[in-house]
C-alpha positions in Angstrom: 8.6 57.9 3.4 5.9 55.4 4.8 4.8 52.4 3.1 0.8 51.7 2.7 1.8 48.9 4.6 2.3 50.8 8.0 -0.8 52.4 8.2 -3.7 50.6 10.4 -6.8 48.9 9.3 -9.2 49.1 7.6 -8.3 52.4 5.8 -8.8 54.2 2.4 -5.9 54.2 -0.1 -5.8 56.8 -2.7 -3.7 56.2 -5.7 -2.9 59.7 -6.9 -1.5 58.4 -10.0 -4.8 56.8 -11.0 -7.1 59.5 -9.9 -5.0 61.9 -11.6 -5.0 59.9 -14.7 -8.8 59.6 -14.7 -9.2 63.4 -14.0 -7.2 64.1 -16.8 -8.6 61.6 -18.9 -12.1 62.5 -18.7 -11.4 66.6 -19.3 -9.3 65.7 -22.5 -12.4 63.5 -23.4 -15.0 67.1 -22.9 -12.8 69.0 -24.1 -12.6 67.2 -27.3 -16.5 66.7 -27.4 -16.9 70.3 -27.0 -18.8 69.9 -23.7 -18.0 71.5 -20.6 -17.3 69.4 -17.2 -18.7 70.2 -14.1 -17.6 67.2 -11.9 -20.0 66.0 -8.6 -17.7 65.9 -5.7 -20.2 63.8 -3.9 -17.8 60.7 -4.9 -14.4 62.5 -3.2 -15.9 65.3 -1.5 -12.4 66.8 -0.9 -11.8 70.6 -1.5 -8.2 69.0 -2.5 -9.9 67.2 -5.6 -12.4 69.7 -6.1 -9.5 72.2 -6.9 -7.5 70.0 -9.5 -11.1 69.5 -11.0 -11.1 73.5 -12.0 -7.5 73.9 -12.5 -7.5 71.3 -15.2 -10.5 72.9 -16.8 -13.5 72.2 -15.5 -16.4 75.1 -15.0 -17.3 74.5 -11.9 -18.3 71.7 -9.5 -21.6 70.2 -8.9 -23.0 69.1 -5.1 -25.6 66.5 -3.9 -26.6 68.2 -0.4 -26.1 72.2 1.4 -23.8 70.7 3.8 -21.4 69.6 0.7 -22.2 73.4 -0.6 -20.7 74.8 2.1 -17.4 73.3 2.9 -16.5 73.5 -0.7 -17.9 77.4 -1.1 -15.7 78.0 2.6 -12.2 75.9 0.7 -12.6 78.9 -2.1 -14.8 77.1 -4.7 -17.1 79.6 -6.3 -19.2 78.0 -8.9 -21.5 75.3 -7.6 -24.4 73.3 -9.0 -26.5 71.5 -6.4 -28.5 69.1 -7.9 -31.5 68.3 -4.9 -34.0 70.3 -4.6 -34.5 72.6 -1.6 -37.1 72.6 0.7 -37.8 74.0 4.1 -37.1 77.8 5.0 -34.2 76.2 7.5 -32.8 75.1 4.1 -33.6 77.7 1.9 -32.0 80.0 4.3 -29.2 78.2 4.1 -29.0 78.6 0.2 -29.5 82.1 0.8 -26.1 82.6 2.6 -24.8 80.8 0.0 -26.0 82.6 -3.1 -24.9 85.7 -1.0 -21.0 84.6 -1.5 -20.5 82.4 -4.0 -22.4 81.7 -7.8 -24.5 78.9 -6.9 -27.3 77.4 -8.9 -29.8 74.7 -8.0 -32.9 72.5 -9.7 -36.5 72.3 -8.8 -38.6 69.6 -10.6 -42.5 70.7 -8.4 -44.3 74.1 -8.9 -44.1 73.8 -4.8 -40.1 73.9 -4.9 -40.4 76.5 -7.0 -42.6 78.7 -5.0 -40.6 77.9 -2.3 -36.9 79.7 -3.9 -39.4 82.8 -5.4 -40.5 83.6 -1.8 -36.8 83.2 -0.5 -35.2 84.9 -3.4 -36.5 88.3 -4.6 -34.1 90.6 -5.6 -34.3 91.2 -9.0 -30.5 92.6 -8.9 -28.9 89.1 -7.9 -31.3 86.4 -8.9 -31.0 82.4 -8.4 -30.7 80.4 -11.4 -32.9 77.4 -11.1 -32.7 74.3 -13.7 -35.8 72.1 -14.5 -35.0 68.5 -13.2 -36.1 66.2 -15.9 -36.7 62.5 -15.3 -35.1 61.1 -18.4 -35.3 57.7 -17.2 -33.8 57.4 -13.7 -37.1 57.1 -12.0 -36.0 59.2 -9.3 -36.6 63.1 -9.1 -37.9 65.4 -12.4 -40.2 66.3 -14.4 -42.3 63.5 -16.5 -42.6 65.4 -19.5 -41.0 68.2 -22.0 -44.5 69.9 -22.0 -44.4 69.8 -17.8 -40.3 71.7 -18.1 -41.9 74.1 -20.2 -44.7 74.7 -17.7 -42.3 74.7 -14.8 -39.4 77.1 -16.4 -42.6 79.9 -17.1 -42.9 79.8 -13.3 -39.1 80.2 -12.7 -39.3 82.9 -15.4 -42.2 84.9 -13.5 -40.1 85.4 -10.6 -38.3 88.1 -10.1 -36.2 87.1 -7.7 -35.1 83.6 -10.0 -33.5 82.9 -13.3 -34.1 80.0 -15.4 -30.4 78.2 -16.2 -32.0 75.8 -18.3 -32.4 71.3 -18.2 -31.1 69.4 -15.8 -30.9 65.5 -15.7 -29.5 62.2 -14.3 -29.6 59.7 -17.3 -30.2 56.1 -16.3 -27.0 53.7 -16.8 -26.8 52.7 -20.0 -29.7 54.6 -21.6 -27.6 58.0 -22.3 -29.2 57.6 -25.9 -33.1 57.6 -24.6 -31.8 60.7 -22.3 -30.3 62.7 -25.3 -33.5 61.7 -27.6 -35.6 63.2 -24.4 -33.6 66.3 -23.8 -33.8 66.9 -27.5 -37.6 67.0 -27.8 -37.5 69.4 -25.0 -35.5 71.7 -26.6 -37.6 71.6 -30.0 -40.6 72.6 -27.4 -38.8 75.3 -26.0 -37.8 76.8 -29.1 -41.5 75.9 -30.9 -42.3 78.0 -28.1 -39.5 80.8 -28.0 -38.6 80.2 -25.0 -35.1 80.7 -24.5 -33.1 77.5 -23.3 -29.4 78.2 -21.8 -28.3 75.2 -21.0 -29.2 71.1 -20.4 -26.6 69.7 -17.8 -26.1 65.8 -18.1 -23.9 63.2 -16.5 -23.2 59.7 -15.0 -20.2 57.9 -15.0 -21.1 54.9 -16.7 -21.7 56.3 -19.8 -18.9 58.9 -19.6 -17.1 57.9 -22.3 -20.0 58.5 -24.7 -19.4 62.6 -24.0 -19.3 63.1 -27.6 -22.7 62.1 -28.3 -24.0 63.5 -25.3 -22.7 67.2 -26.3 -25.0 66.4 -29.6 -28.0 68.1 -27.0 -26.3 68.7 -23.7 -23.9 71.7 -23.3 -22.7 70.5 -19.5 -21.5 66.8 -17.8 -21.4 65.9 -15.1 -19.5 62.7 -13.4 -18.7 61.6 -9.9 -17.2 58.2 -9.4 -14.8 58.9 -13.0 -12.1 60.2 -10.5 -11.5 56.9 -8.1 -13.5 54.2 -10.4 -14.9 51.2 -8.6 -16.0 47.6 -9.6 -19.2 48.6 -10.5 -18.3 50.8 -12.7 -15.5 48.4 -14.7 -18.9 46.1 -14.8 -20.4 49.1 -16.7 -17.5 48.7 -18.9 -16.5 52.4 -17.9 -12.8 51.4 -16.3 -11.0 48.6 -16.1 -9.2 47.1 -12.5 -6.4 49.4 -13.2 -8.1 52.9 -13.1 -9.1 52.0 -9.7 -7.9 54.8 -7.7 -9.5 54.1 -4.2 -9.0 50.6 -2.6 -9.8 49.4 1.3 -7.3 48.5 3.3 -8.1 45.6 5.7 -5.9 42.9 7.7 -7.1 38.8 7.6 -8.0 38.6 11.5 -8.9 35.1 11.5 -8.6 31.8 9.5 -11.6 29.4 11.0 -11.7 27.0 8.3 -9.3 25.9 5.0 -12.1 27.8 2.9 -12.9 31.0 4.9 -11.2 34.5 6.0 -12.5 37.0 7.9 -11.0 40.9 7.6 -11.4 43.7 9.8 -13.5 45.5 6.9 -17.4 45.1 7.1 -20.6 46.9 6.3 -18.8 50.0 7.9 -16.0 50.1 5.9 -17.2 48.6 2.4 -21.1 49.8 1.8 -23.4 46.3 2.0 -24.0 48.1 -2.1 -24.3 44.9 -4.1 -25.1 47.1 -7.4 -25.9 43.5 -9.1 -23.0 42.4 -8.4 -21.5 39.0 -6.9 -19.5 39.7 -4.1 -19.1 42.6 -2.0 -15.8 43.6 -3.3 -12.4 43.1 -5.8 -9.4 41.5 -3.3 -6.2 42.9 -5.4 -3.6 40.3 -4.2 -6.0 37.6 -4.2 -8.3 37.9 -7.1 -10.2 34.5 -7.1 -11.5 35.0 -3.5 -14.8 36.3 -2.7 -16.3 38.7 0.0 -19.7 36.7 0.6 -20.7 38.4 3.7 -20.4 41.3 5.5 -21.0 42.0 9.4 -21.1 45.8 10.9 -17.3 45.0 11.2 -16.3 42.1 9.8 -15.8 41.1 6.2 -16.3 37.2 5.2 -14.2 35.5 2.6 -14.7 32.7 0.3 -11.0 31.5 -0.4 -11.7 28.2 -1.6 -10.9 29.0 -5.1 -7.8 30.3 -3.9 -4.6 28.6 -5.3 -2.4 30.3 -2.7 -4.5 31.5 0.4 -4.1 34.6 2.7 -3.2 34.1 6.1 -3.6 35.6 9.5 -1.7 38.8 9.5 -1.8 39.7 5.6 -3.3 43.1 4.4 -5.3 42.5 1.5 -6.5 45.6 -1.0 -10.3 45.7 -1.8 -11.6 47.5 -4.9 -15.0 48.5 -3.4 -18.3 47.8 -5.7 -19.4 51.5 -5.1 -16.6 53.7 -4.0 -18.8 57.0 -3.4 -20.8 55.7 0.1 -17.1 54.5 1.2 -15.7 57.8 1.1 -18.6 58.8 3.5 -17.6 56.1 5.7 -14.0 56.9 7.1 -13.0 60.4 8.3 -9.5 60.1 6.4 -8.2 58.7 3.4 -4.3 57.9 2.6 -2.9 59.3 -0.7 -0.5 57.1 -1.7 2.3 57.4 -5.2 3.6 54.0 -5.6 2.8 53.0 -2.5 4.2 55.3 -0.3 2.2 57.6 1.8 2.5 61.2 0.7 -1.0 62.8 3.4 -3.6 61.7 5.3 -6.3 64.1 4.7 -9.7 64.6 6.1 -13.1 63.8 4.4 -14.1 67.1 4.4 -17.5 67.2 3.6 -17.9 63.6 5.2 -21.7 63.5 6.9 -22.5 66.5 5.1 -26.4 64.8 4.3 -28.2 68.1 4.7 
């Protein structure tokens, strides 16, 4: 077998222990909360993953973009949730070839998304279940109101060709609680209203260990970066350095001065994603150096703090702040089990942003 060691840099590393421990560890934590999992692939976006995801019980996967949609629907996964809403008959077409093989749902959050899947989708026989984005606090896509997901779900209910699958929303970090008091008012409007309510899907890593107080409103969760982990994330207090599964490989190319490094991993191998953080990275085998800068293809470090310092030639480890944009980065990543190489596999859906 090959040592890590041997492959050339920079390069992804997968830790298949650790990923498999955090894919484990999450479905024990929905199963026990009595909430099912539908984990984003966006973070991984490996059909490889994807498929342990199911097999170890969750209901299906969730997707970001129509390109993810289809390499996973062509690897043989069936249920999908993509979570962007779709405009543009070029895309809506697209979704149409999709709904045509595999159960597939997405979210609108405008009476013009909406009217754009009821003139694409109109057969009553196979209709397109549609979720109500809400914004629960993200400040991103949804609705601004439970009134306004009521209004919007009556429009998905008139057509014939759609089905409403109920709530969808993105909680803010760290304000799962202000998401579930939202989601709950909605569903008090609905029912005041007897309108029926199927589901509310949920997620975010960050708070993914509060499942069980999630599943006091939502039915459905939804994480993405739980399977790999990153620095932000132990920040969040969601993981500690440990369950990092996915770590940059990069080589020290160059030694100017007693207190700087530079690696062969920059802004196109580690995200410029700061996420409020100090540094642009975790160095495993040297812990008290920091990645100040990064150029397109060079990585700066700040070593002065470092008892014993790296030298021209060593490969360092870097825990990335945001692991998910890395991913997107590199058209391979290296599973390793401890520290041998067991595949190199393609980023399948790498690119995929439409």
């Amino acid at each position: 077998m090959t040592h890590y060691s041997e492959l050339d840099t920079p390069a992804v590393l997968i830790d298949l222990d650790r990923a498999e421990s955090n894919l484990k560890k999450a479905q024990d934590a929905a199963d026990k909360a009595g909430i099912a999992l539908r984990p984003h692939i966006k973070t991984h976006k490996l059909p490889f993953f994807a498929k342990k995801q199911v097999e170890l019980g969750a209901v299906g996967i969730t997707v970001q973009k129509l390109g993810e949609a289809e390499v996973m629907a062509d690897a043989g996964l069936t249920d999908l949730l993509l979570t962007f809403n779709i405009i543009g008959a070029a895309k809506l077409k697209r979704l149409q070839a999709l709904h045509d093989r595999v159960t597939i749902r997405t979210v609108a959050d405008s009476a013009a998304c909406v009217a754009g899947l009821e003139q694409a989708f109109t057969n009553a026989e196979h209709r397109l279940g549609v979720f109500v984005e809400c914004d629960t606090g993200m400040g991103r896509c949804g609705v601004q109101s439970p009134a306004a997901a009521l209004d919007l779900a009556r429009q998905i209910i008139a057509a014939p060709g759609l089905d409403f699958a109920g709530l969808m929303t993105y909680p803010a970090a760290g304000k799962y609680r202000e998401a579930a008091q939202w989601l709950a008012a909605a569903r008090d409007v609905f029912s005041n209203q007897g309108v029926d309510l199927p589901a509310i899907t949920t997620g975010g890593t960050p708070d993914i260990w509060h499942m069980d107080e999630a599943a006091n409103v939502a039915t459905e969760y939804r994480p993405g970066t739980y399977i790999y982990m990153d620095r932000s994330q132990v920040a969040a207090g969601a993981a500690s350095l440990d369950d990092c599964a996915l770590t940059v490989l990069a080589t020290v190319v160059s030694r100017p001065t007693e207190t700087r490094a530079i690696i062969d991993a920059g802004s196109k191998a580690l995200t410029s994603d700061l996420l409020g953080l100090v540094g642009h990275g975790h160095l495993v085998e040297f812990p008290d150096a920091r990645i100040v800068g990064l150029s397109e293809e060079h990585g700066t470090l700040d070593i002065s703090a470092c008892a014993s310092k790296p030298d021209i030639g060593d490969l360092v480890r870097i825990i990335p702040n945001h692991c998910c944009p890395v991913t997107n980065l590199f058209d391979q990543v290296h599973l390793i089990r401890n520290d041998q190489l067991i595949q190199t596999m393609d980023v399948a859906a790498r690119g995929r942003v439409n």
